[in-house]
KOLGUVEX-896338 format. One record per residue (C-alpha): x, y, z; residue number from 1; residue in one letter. Coordinates in steps of 0.05 Angstrom, whole numbers, plus 5000, padded with zeros to 4 digits. Layout:
<recs>
x, y, z, num, residuo
X, Y, Z, NUM, A
...
</recs>
This chain:
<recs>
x, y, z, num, residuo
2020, 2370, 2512, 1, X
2065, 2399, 2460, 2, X
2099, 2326, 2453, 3, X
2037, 2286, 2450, 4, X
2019, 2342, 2395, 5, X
2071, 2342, 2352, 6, X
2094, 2262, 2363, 7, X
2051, 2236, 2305, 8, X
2077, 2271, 2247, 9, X
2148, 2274, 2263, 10, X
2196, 2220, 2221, 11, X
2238, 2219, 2278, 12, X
2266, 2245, 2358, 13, X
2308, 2283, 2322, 14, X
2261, 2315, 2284, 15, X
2213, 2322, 2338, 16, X
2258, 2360, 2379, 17, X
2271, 2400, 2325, 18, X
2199, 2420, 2313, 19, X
2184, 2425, 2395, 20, X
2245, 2473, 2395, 21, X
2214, 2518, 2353, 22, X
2145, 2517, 2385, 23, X
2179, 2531, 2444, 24, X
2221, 2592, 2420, 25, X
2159, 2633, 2399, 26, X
2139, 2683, 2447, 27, X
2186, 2662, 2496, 28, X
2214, 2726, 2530, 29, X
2218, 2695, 2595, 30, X
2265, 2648, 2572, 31, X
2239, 2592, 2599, 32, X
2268, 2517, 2579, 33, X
2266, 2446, 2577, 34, X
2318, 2388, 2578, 35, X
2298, 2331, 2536, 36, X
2319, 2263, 2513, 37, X
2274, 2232, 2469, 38, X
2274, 2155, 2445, 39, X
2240, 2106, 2398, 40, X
2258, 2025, 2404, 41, X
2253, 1982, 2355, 42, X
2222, 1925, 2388, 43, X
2248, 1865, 2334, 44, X
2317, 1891, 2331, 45, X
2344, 1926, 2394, 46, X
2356, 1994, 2353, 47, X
2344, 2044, 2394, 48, X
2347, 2122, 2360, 49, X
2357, 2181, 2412, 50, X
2363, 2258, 2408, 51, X
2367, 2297, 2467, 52, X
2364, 2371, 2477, 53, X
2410, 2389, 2534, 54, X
2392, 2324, 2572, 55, X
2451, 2281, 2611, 56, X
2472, 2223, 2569, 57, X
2441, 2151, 2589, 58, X
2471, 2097, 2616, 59, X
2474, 2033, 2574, 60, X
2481, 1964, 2611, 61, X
2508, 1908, 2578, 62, X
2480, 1833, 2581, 63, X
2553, 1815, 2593, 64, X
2565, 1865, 2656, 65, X
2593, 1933, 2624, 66, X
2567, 1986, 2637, 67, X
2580, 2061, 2610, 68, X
2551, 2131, 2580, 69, X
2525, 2132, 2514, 70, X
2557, 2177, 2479, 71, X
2513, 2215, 2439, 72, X
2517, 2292, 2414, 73, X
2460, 2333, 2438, 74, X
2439, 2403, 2420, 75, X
2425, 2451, 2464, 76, X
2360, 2462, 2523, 77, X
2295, 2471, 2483, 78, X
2267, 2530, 2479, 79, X
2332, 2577, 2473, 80, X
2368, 2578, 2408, 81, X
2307, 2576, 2341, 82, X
2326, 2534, 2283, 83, X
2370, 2483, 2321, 84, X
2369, 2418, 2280, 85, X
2372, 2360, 2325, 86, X
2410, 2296, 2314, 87, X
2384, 2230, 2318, 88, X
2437, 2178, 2336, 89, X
2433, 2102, 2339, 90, X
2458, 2047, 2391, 91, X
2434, 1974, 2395, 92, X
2404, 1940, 2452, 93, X
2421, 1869, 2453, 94, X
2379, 1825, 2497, 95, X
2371, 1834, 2568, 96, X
2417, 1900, 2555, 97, X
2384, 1954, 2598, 98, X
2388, 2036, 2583, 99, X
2382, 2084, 2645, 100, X
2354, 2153, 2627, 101, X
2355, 2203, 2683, 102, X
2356, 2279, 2700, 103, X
2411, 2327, 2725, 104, X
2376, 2314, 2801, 105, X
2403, 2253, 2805, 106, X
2477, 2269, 2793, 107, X
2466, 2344, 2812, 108, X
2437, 2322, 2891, 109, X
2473, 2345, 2946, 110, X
2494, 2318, 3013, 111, X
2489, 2358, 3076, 112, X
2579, 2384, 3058, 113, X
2557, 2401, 2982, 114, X
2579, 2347, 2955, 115, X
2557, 2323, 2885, 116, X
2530, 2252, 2879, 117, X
2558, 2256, 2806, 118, X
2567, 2217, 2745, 119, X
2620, 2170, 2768, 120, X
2584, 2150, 2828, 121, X
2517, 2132, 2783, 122, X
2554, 2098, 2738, 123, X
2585, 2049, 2803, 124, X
2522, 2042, 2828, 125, X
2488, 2025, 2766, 126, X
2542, 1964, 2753, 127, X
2524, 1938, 2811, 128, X
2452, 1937, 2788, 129, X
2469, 1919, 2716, 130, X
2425, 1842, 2721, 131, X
2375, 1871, 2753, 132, X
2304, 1888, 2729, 133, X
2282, 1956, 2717, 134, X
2248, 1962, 2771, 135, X
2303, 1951, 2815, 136, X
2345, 1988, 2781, 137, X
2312, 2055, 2792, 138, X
2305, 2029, 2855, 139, X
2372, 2017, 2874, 140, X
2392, 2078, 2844, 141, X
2346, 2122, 2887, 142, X
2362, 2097, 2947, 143, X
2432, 2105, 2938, 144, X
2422, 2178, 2919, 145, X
2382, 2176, 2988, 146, X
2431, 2150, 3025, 147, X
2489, 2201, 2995, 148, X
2438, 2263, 3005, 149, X
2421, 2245, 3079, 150, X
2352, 2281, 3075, 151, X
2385, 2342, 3049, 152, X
2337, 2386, 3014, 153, X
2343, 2375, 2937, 154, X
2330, 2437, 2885, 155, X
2317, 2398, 2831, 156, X
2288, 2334, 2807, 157, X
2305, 2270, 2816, 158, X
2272, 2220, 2764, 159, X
2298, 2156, 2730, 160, X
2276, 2109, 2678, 161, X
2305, 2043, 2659, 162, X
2284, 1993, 2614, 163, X
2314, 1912, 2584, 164, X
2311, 1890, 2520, 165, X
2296, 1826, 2499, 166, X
2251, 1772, 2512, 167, X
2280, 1755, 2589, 168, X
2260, 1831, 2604, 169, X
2219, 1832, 2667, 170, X
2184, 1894, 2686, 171, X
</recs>
């Protein structure tokens, strides 16, 4: 509610995370917070501008096979620290380049020994996806964070997003 709020008069993610930060720091003795990565694409050009508030960083997949983490600076969990300025920063998408955006679940699950599914193994499995739509890339990617977790019972959640740029994008 607070995003859908506060979404039309901010210049920027940077700046909206900046002003849900704040909203979210008053009268919060419980301490209570949020992870966040927050996007606009520029639908003519490819530019995409992110800021993320304690969020994992998202996977970019190249139209010519790479694949690898974004590398963008991101303050802290909303809700914690008041006054936090947030950063916007800036990658292209070139066409039928892809970005995954995902939560802690998916590289925090767990398999029945305790073991991670981690960062390294989501970025292998996503560059074996990296042609695929984005539909079957979250697909792909879920199942084989099923597969590694064997049913194990998960504590947190597991969500993905993906989405191509370009005019070849398929949903």
């Amino acid at each position: 509610t607070l995003l859908r709020t506060l979404a039309p008069e901010a210049g920027s993610p940077g700046e909206l995370l900046t002003a849900m930060n704040d909203r979210l720091c008053a009268e919060n003795e419980a301490c209570m917070f949020v992870t966040l990565i927050c996007g606009l694409l520029n639908l003519e050009s490819g530019e995409i501008t992110l800021a993320s508030g304690g969020h994992e960083p998202p996977l970019k997949l190249e139209e010519d096979g790479r694949c690898g983490y974004l590398e963008i600076e991101g303050g802290p969990a909303l809700g914690l620290c008041r006054g936090v300025e947030y950063q916007n920063h800036r990658a292209l998408l070139k066409p039928d380049s892809s970005l995954l955006i995902y939560t802690d679940g998916v590289t925090d699950a767990t398999n029945a020994g305790g073991g991670q599914f981690g960062a390294d193994r989501l970025l292998a499995e996503a560059s074996r996806l990296v042609h695929r739509t984005p539909a079957a890339l979250v697909a792909g990617v879920t199942k084989c964070v099923d597969n590694f977790t064997q049913a194990s019972e998960q504590h947190d959640d597991i969500t993905l997003l993906a989405l191509t740029f370009g005019p070849t994008a398929n949903v």
